[in-house]
N, C-alpha and C positions, 0 to 999 in steps of 0.2 A: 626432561622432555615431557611436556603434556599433549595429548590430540585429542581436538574436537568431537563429539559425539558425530557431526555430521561425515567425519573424515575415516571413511570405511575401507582405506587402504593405503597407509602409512607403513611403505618398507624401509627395514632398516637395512642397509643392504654393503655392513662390514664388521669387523669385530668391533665390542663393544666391552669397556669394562665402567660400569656405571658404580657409582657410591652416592649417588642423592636419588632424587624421585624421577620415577618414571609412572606417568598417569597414563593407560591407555581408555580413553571415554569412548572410541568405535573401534573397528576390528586395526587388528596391527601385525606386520609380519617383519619375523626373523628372519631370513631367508637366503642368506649368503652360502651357498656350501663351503661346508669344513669349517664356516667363523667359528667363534666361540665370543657367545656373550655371557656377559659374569652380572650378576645382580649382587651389590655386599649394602644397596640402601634399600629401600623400598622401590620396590613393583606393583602396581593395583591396576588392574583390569576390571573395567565398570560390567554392570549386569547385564545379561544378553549380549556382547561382544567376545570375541576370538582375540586369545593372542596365540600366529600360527608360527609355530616353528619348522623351518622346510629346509629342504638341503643334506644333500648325501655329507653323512660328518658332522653337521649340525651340532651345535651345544648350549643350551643355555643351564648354567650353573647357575642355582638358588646358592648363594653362600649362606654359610652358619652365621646367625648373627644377623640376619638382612630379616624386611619383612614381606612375604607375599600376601596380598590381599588380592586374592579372587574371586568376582561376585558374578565372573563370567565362565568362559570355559579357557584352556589352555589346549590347544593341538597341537601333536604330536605328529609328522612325519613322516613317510618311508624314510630311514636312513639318519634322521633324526636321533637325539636324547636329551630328555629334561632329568636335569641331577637336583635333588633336595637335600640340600647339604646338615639338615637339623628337623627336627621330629617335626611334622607337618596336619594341621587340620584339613583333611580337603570336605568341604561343604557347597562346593556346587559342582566345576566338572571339569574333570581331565579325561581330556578322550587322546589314546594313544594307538594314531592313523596306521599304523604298521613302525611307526615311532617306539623308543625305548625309555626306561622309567627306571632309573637309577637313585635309590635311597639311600641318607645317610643314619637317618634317625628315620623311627619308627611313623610311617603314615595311616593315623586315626581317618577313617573314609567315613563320613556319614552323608556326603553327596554320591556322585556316581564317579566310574571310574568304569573305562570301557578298553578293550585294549584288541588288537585285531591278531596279527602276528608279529607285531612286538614282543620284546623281554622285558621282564620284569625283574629288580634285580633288589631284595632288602625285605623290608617284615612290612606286614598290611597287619592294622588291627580293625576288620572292619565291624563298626558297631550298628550301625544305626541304617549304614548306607546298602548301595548297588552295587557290585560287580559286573559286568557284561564282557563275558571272554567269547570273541566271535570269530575268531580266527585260529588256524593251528599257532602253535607257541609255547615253545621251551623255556619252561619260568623254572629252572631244574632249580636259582639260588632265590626263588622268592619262600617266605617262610608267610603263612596267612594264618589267622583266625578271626573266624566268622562267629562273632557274638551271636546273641538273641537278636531279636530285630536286622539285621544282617543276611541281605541276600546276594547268591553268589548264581549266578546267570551262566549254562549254556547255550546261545542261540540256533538258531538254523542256519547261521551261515557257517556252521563247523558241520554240516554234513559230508563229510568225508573218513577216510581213515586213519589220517595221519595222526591227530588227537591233539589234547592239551597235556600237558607235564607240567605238578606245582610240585616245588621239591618237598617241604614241607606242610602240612598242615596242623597247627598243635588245638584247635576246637574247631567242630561245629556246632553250635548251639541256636543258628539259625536256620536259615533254609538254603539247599542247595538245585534248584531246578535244570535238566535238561531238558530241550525245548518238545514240545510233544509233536513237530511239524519234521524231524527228522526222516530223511529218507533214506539214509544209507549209515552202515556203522561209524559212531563218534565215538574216540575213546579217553579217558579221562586217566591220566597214569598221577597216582600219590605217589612218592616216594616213600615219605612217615607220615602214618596219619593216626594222632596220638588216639583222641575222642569223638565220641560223635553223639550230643545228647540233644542236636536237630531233628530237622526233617530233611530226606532227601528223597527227591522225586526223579524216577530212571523213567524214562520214555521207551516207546521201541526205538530199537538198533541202538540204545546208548550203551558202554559200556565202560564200569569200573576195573581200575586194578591198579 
């Protein structure tokens, strides 16, 4: 299946189990709830275009072995999950809409990665890239560290109590900011949190533990 740059809304609107190319050149949606589409060839989404996946139940599985070339963004969802079945580069952007994120191998992040009140579920090594967790979200089985260069984003739209929960964290060596526009307590629950030879910047009303 290849689409047109001009062709900004190309649903795919059943399950899908692909083994050759899928080119998407303008935005493209998954969108069937409960489908489940399987990628085991190549996937490439061109730059500045959306592949949106929607749908209560939703799935699209990167299989082990397949290739994702991302030079756009991937979205994610209410009810949604995108699964990476093999160690993954993400270099531009996975935004997870209240969407879930399911890893099999280890995701190296040196693009962004935003996540609202979805789950996050496998090990982040983010090196280079952005974090943005904007929503409450029980990440209790994601395991992260934040190299050098490596920033890990609370925003303003977690101004509330309910908080974020990462189960793990084995480094910070980069920066971890809470947004300084906080109005009400946000609270940030580590489970393990091995080191910390970063920066980290607490705002008011933010709070560790």
């Amino acid at each position: 299946i290849t689409t047109a740059a001009s062709n900004t809304g190309a649903h795919i609107r059943g399950d899908l189990t692909s083994s050759g190319i899928l080119t998407f050149n303008g935005d493209a949606y998954f969108d069937k709830a409960g489908a489940t589409y399987i990628n085991s060839g190549t996937l490439s989404i061109a730059a500045s275009k959306t592949l949106f996946v929607q749908g209560a139940s939703t799935t699209l599985n990167i299989q082990s072995g397949s290739t994702l070339n991302n030079s756009g963004t991937i979205q994610v969802d209410t009810g949604s999950t995108l699964t990476l079945g093999y160690a993954y580069t993400n270099a531009n952007a996975i935004n997870l809409n209240a969407g879930n994120l399911t890893l099999s191998g280890t995701l190296t992040n040196t693009g962004t990665l935003t996540s609202s009140t979805g789950a996050i579920t496998g090990t982040i090594n983010n090196t280079t890239g952005t974090i943005n967790l904007t929503g409450d979200t029980n990440n209790a089985y994601l395991t992260l560290n934040n190299s050098a260069g490596g920033t890990l984003n609370f925003s303003a739209a977690n101004a509330d109590t309910a908080g974020t929960t990462i189960g793990t964290m084995t480094n910070n060596a980069g920066t971890i900011d809470f947004a300084t526009a906080l109005t009400s307590y946000r609270a940030l629950t580590v489970d393990t949190f091995t080191t910390n030879s970063g920066t980290i910047n607490m705002a008011s009303h933010a709070s560790w533990s």
